[in-house]
Structure formats: structure tokens, C-alpha cells
C-alpha positions in Angstrom: 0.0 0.0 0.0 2.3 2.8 1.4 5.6 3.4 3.3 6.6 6.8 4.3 10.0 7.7 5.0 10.0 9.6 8.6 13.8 10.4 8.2 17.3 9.0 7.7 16.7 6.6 10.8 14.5 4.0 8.6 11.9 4.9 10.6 8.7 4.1 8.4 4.6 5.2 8.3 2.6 2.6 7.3 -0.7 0.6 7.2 -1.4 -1.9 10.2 -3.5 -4.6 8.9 -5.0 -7.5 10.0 -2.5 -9.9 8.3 0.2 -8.2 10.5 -1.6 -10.3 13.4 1.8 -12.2 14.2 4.1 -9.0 14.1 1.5 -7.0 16.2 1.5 -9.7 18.5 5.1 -9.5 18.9 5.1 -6.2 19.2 2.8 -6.1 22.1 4.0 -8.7 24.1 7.4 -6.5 23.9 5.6 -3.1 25.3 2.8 -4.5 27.2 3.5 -3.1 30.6 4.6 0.3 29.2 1.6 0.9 26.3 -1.2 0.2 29.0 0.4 2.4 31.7 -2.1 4.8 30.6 -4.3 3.2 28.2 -5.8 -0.4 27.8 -4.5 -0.2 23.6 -3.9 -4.2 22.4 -4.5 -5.3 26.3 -6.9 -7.8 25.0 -4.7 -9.2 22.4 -3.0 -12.1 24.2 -2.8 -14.1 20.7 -2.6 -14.0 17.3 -6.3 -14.6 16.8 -7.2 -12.0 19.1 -4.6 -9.6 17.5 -5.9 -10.1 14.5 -9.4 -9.5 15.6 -8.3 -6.6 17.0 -6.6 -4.9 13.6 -9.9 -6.2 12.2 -12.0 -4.3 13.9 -9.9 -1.4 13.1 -10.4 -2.2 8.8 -14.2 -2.5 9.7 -13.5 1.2 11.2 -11.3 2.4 8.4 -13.8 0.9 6.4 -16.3 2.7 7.7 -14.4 6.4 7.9 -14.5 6.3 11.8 -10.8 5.0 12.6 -7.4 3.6 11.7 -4.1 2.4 12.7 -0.8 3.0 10.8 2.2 1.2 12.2 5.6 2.5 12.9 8.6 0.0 11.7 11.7 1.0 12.8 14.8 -0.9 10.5 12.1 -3.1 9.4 10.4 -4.1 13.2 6.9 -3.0 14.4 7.3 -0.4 17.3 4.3 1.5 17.9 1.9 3.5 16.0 -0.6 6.1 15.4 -4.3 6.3 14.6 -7.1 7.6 14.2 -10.3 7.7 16.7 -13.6 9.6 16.3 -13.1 10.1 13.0 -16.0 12.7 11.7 -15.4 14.0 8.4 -19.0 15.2 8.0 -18.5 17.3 11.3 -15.0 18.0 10.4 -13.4 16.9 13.6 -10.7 13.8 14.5 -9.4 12.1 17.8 -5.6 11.0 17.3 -3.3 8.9 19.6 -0.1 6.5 19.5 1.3 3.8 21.3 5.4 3.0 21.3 7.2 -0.1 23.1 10.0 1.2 24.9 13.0 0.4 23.1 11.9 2.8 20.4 10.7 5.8 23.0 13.1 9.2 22.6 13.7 8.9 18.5 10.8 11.5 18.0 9.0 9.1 15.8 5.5 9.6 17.3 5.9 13.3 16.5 7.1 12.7 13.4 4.2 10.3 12.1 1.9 12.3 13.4 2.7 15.4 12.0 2.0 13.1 8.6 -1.7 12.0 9.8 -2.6 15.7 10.6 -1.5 17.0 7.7 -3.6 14.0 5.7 -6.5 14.7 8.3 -6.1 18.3 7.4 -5.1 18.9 3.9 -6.4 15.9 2.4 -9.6 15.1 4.4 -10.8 18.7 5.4 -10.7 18.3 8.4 -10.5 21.5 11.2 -10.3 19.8 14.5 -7.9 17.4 15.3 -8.2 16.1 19.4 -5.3 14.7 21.6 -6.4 13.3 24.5 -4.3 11.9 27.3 -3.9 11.0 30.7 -2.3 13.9 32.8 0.1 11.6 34.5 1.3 10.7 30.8 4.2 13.2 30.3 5.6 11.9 27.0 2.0 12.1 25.4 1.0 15.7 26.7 4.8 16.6 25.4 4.1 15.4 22.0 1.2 17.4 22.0 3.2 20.5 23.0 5.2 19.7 20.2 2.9 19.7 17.7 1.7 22.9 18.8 -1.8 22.1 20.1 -3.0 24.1 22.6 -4.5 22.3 25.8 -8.2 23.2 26.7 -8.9 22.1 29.9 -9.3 18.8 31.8 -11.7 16.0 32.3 -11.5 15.3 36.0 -11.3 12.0 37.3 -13.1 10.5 33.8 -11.2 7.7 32.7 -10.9 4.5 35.2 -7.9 2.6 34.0 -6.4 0.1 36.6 -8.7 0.2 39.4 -8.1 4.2 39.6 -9.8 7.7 38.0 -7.7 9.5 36.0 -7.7 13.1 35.1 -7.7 13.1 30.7 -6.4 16.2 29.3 -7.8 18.0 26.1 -5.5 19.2 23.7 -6.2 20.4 20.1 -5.3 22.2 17.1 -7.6 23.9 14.0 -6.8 23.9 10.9 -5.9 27.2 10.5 -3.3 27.1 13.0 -1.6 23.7 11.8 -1.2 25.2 8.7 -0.2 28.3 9.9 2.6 26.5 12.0 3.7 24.7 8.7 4.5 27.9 6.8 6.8 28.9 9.4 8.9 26.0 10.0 
């Protein structure tokens, strides 16, 4: 389908599908424990059938214009990703989030795929929001965000039990307007 370069690092962008059940599997089992600090992402695929009902439900998604995963190989292995959630393109507006395993934290390749699906989301798709939502106790996400140049709007108290314990979710976005204004100046 596609493979976009993210740099010099052979860091790549591209589709996770359900045939990549065994690799995302892999992948998982690797980060685990670190990807569901936070969130419960791929905590209920413990093998490769439920991996690949897992990326399945995500094509039914894509399918759908609601969702999608792109995966992020680094030298040719599966480390992470980034995706789309809440996808609305009759409203205009988009969720995004990633997930990394640990060995491939601190490259900077969450920032730099996602600069790629916001610019898709808003050049090629139309649309003007774009959402990052994250736990507050999740430094490395809320970062990323800072990063991109969204601009935090408040937080959800206590609305997201994860582990036995309420967590606080921030609320960061950016428009359209101001993602592209950010491009022309970099």
C-alpha cells in the first residue's frame, strides 16, 4: 500500500493490517506493561487470533471512515503506532493517539508520524479539528502534543478508570488554520 519515509533513521509510516496479526502480536508482548500504563491499547490481544481481531475491527473502522491504525517500523520491526479515533469528516473533527514499546521511546518518531496524519487529516480530508487526548500523568504524550503545537483546553476530571483508579484526561487540540499556519513557518 504505502511506506513513508520519517527520516534518515529508517523509521517508516505505514498501514497496520490484519494480516500483520503475528508481528502486532510481537510487538505487544514487547511493550505491554509500558503501552497500558495509561491506556488499555492491544491489552486484550493475548494471541494472534485475538490480534488479528483486534486490527480487524480497526479495517471494519477504516472501512467505515470512523478509525485507523498506521504502524511505525523502525529498521524493518513493528514499534508502535498512530491512529485515528472519532473520525467525523462530515462534522469536520478527528481524535488521534499513538502507542510506542519502549525500546523505540526518545527517536521522536510519534511526533514525526503524526505530523503526517494531521497533515492527511487536514489537507487531504478537510478536516479543522484534530483532538489529543491523554492522561495527565502521561508526560511523554502531553509533550508530544506540546510539540505539535496544540493548545490544551482544559481537563476531564477523574473520567477515565484505568487500573482500578480515575484518571484526570487532558484535552488538547489544534484547527486547521493554526496547523497550517505553523507549517509555513517552519
Amino acid at each position: 500500500m504505502y511506506a513513508i519515509s520519517l527520516g534518515d533513521d529508517g523509521a517508516e509510516l505505514r498501514p497496520l493490517e490484519p494480516w500483520h496479526a503475528e508481528e502486532f502480536l510481537a510487538h505487544l508482548d514487547r511493550g505491554r506493561e509500558f503501552i497500558n500504563r495509561f491506556v488499555p491499547f492491544g491489552s486484550r490481544a493475548t494471541d494472534v487470533v485475538t490480534a488479528r481481531e483486534a486490527l480487524q475491527r480497526y479495517a471494519d473502522w477504516r472501512a467505515a471512515d470512523t478509525a485507523s491504525l498506521h504502524g511505525l517500523w523502525l529498521e524493518g520491526k513493528l514499534v508502535g503506532g498512530v491512529l485515528f479515533l472519532n473520525f467525523d469528516a462530515e462534522q469536520g473533527n478527528c481524535e488521534v493517539g499513538c502507542w510506542l514499546e519502549p525500546a523505540a521511546t526518545g527517536r521522536g518518531l510519534i511526533t514525526r508520524a503524526m505530523r503526517v496524519l494531521i497533515d492527511h487529516a487536514v489537507d487531504n480530508r478537510g478536516m479543522h479539528r484534530v483532538e489529543w487526548i491523554a492522561a495527565t500523568g502521561n508526560t511523554p504524550s502531553l509533550n508530544i502534543a506540546r510539540r505539535l503545537g496544540m493548545t490544551c483546553e482544559g481537563v476531564r476530571r477523574e473520567s477515565h478508570l484505568h487500573h482500578g483508579v480515575r484518571q484526570d484526561l487532558e484535552v488538547w487540540s489544534v484547527l486547521a488554520p493554526e496547523w497550517r499556519a505553523a507549517r509555513a513557518r517552519s
